[in-house]
N, C-alpha and C positions, 0 to 999 in steps of 0.2 A: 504493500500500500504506500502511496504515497507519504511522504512527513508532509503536512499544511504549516503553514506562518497562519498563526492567529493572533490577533491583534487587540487589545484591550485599551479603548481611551479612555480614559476615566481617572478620579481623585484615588489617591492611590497613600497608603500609612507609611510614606518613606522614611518619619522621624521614629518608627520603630525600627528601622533597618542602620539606620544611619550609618552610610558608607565614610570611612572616616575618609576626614580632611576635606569631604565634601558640603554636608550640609552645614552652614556657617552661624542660623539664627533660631533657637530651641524655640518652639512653637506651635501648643498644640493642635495636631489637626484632627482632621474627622477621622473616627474607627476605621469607614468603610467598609464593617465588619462581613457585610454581604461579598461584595467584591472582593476581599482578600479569601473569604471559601471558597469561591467559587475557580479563582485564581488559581492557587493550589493545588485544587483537587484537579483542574485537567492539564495542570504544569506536569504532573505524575504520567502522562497520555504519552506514551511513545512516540506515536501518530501527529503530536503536535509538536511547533515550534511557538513557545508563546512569549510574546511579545508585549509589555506596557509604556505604553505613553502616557506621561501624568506632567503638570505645570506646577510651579510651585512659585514664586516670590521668594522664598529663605534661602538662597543659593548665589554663588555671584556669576556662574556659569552652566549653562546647560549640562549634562553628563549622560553617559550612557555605561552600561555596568551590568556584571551577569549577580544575580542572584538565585541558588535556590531552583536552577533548570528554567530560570526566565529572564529575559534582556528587557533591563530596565531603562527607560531613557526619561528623564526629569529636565523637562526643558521650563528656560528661565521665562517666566513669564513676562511677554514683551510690554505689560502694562507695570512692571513694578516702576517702582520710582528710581530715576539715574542714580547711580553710584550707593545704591541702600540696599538693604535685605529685606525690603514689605515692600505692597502695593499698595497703592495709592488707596486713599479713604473710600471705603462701602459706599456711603453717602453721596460720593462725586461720580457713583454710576457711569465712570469714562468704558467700561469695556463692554456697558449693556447700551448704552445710547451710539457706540460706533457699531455695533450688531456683532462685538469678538472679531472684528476686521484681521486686527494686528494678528493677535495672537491664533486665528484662526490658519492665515497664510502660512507661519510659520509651522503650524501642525501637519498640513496637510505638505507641505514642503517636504518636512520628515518622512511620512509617508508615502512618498512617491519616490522620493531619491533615494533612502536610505533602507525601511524597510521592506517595503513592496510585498504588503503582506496577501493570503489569499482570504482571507476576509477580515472584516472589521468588525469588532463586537464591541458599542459606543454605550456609556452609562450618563441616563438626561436627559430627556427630550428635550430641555430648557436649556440646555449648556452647550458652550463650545466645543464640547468633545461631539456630540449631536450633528451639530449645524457643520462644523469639521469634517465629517464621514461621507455625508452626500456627496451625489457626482461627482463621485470622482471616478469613475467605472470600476470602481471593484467594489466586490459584495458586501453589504454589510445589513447587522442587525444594531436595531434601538434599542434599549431594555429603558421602558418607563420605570421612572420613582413615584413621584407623585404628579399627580396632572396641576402643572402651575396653573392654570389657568380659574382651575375649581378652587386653587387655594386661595386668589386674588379675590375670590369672591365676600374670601371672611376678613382675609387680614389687610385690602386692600393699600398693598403696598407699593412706591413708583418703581420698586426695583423687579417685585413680579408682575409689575405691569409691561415692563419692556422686556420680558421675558418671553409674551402671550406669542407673540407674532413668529419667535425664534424655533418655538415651539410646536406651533401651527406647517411652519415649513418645515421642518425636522422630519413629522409625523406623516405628513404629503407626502413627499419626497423622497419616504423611505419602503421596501417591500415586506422587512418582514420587521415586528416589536415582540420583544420579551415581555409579558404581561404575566399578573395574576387574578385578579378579582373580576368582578360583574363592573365594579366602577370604573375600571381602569378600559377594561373591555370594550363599555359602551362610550366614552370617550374616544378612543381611538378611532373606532369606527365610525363615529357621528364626525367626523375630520377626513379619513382616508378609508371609505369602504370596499376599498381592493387591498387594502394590507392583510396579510396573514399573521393571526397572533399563534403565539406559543404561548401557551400557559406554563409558565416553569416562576416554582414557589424560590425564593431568596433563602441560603443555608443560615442558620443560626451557630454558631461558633460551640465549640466541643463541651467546651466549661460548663456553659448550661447543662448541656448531656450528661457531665458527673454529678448533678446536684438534682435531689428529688424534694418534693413539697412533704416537708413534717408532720403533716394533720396538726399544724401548731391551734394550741389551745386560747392563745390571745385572742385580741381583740386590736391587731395592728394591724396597718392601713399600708402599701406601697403606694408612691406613685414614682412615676418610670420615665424620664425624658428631657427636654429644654422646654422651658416654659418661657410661655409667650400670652398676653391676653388675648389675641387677634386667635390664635388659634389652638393651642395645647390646655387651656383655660384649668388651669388646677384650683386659682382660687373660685372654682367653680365646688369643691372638693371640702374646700377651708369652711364655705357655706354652709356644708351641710354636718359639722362637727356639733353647731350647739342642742340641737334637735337630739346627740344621740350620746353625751358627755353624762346626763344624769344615769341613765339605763345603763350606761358601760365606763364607769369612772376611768377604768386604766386604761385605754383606748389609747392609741398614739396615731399618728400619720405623719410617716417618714416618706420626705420629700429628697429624691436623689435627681440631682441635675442643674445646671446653670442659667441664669437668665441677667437682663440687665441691671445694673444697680437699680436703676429708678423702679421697675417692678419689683425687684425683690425688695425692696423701703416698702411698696404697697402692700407686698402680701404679708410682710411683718405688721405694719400696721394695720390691716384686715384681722388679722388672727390676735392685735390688743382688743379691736372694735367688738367682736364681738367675743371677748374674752375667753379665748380656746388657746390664748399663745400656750403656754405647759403642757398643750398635746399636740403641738407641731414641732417638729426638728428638721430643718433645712438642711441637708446632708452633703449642697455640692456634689462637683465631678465624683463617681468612683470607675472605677476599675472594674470590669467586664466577670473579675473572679468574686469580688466585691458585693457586685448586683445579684451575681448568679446565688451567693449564699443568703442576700438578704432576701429572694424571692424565696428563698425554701422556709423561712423562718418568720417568713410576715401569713397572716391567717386571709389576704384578700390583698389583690392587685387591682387596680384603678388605669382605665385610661378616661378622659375627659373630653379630648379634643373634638372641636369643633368641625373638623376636619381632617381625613386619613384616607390613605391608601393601603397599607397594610406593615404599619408599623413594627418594627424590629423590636422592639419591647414587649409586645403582646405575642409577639409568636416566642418569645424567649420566657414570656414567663404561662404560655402552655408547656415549653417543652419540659420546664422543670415543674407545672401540675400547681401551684398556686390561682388557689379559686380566683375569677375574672369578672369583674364587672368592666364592662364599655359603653361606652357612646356609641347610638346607633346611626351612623355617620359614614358614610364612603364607602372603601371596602371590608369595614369592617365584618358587616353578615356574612360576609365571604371566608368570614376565620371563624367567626362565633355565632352560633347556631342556639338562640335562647333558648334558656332554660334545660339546654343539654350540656354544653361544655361551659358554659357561664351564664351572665346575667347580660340583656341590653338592655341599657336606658336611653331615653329622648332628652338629656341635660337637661333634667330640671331636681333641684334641689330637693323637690318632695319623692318624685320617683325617686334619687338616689339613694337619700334615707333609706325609704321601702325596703330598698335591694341591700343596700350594706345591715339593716336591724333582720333580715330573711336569712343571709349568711350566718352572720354571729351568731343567731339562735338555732341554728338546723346544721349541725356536724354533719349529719348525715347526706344532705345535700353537696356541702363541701368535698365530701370525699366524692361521690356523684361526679361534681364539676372535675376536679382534677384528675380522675380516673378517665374520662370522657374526653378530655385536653389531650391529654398526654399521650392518648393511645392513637390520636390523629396527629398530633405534629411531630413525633419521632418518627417516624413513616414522613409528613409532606417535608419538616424542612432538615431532612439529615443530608449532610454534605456530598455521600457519597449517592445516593441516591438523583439528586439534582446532577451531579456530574455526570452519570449515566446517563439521565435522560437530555442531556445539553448536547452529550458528545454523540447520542443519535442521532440528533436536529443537525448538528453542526456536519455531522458524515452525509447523513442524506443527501444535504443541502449542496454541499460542495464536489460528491459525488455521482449526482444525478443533476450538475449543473441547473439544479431550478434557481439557483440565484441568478 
């Protein structure tokens, strides 16, 4: 058989690899925790040659470097700032109001002179790695995250508004997208109704796979994410502590994850307002072994958001079996099946009482929910499984020339 060049555009965890003498400015970046499973597990493919392309700003020169059975190339991002190691201010929107001109030339430069891969496998519909991959006569696939466009709708921001359009031609433009849910689904298709989807779920990283749900006896609350008011809405969560502080005095809810000063001053002064501060603890960043152990030991997981596609947190904390409540929101219905593997709610502070005082009183439910989790997402999001079924799509594909 043939070896194939496959091609990964995408944000890529370089500051976990850190090639010494290369990366010059500590700074943390996204997990990417899907992309690196996924990465890995068909770097192991005989059949393949795999390849990433990733942009960074912390670096003073391009590089390219084998890692691990994969040729990394971290190109300097042509928007950073001259003679610095950041890019220019979020706020100043230069790479989303030129449409990724700069840095798109340069990508797609790589890829025709240098790598010359036989297909392209781009993370984003919204991103330059996306709008990068088109026309350029070689194959490639899109793997949607979330549909920017549905998410402009809550948090109506200028930076995913000049996203919409990038997005829009991305999806056009392209034959085949990695999808998973009904939301993502009909999105696609209400945009480009000749694209062929593949439904392939996002791998959940191993850690969680070593950790199981306690049947813990508390009355503690996770919530799991970056918080944002426009869209992840946790003090949606804060709301609903005073309603349930008498009935369960020792009740906590441990908040893991980062947001701006000015919301976090808000949702500390939400939690004096309506006096529940002594059952919230703000936990910050942790660590992926961190999350995995506190999901085995909290009695109930919480997602809020006002909007989702199929969040990394909720499929992580099925696969370690802590009971679920969610918002009934995006693609969510497409993970959680009420009142079988969890609970959905329609965000509203009285329904979520309901559901969080149903939990804490009925063990037996709990064990229910996380029997019923567990036994569907070690099956949909285990690593090697999705490897398998990628590196079918990707033979077919490239073998039976339908790309």
């Amino acid at each position: 058989m043939k070896k194939y060049k496959i091609l990964f555009l995408c944000h890529y965890p370089i500051d976990k690899i850190k090639p010494k003498g290369i990366i010059y400015r500590k700074k943390n970046q996204h997990p990417a925790s899907w992309v690196e499973g996924i990465v890995n597990s068909l770097s192991r493919n005989k059949n393949y040659e795999i390849y990433i392309l990733t942009v960074s700003s912390y670096l003073k020169n391009s590089i390219t470097f084998e890692y691990n059975n994969k040729t990394i190339t971290v190109l300097r991002n042509p928007y950073s700032i001259p003679f610095t190691l950041r890019g220019f201010p979020s706020f100043l929107f230069f790479e989303k109001l030129t449409r990724y001109i700069f840095v798109k030339r340069k990508i797609r430069q790589i890829i025709k002179e240098q790598i010359k891969p036989d297909l392209i496998y781009s993370f984003g519909t919204e991103s330059f790695y996306s709008i990068s991959a088109i026309n350029l006569g070689i194959p490639n696939i899109i793997h949607i995250q979330g549909p920017i466009a549905e998410y402009y709708k809550h948090a109506k921001k200028i930076s995913q508004k000049l996203q919409i359009g990038i997005e829009k031609k991305s999806i056009s433009e392209t034959k085949f997208i990695f999808a998973r849910t009904r939301f993502d689904n009909d999105f696609v298709k209400n945009i480009n109704s000749e694209v062929k989807i593949f439904n392939v779920w996002e791998p959940v990283r191993e850690v969680f796979f070593n950790n199981r749900w306690k049947n813990s006896k508390n009355f503690d609350i996770l919530y799991v994410g970056m918080m944002s008011k426009e869209l992840k809405n946790p003090e949606l969560v804060i709301k609903s502590l005073p309603h349930l502080v008498n009935k369960y005095p020792t009740m906590k809810l441990n908040i893991i994850g980062t947001c701006s000063k000015k919301y976090m001053e808000y949702l500390i002064s939400l939690t004096k307002k309506l006096d529940v501060e002594k059952y919230v603890n703000f936990l910050g960043f942790k660590e992926a072994e961190d999350i995995a152990k506190a999901l085995s030991n909290h009695r109930i997981y919480i997602l809020a958001s006002k909007c989702e596609n199929s969040p990394n947190s909720l499929a992580e904390a099925m696969v370690v079996g802590t009971p679920i409540i969610a918002s009934k929101v995006g693609g969510i219905s497409s993970m959680i099946e009420d009142g079988v593997n969890g609970f959905l709610f329609n965000n509203s502070v009285e329904e979520l009482v309901n559901k969080l005082d149903t939990l804490f009183s009925n063990e037996r439910l709990c064990i229910e929910f996380s029997h019923n989790a567990t036994l569907l997402a070690r099956d949909r999001f285990n690593s090697s499984n999705i490897s398998k079924k990628t590196t079918e799509i990707f033979n077919n594909l490239l073998e039976t020339k339908e790309l």
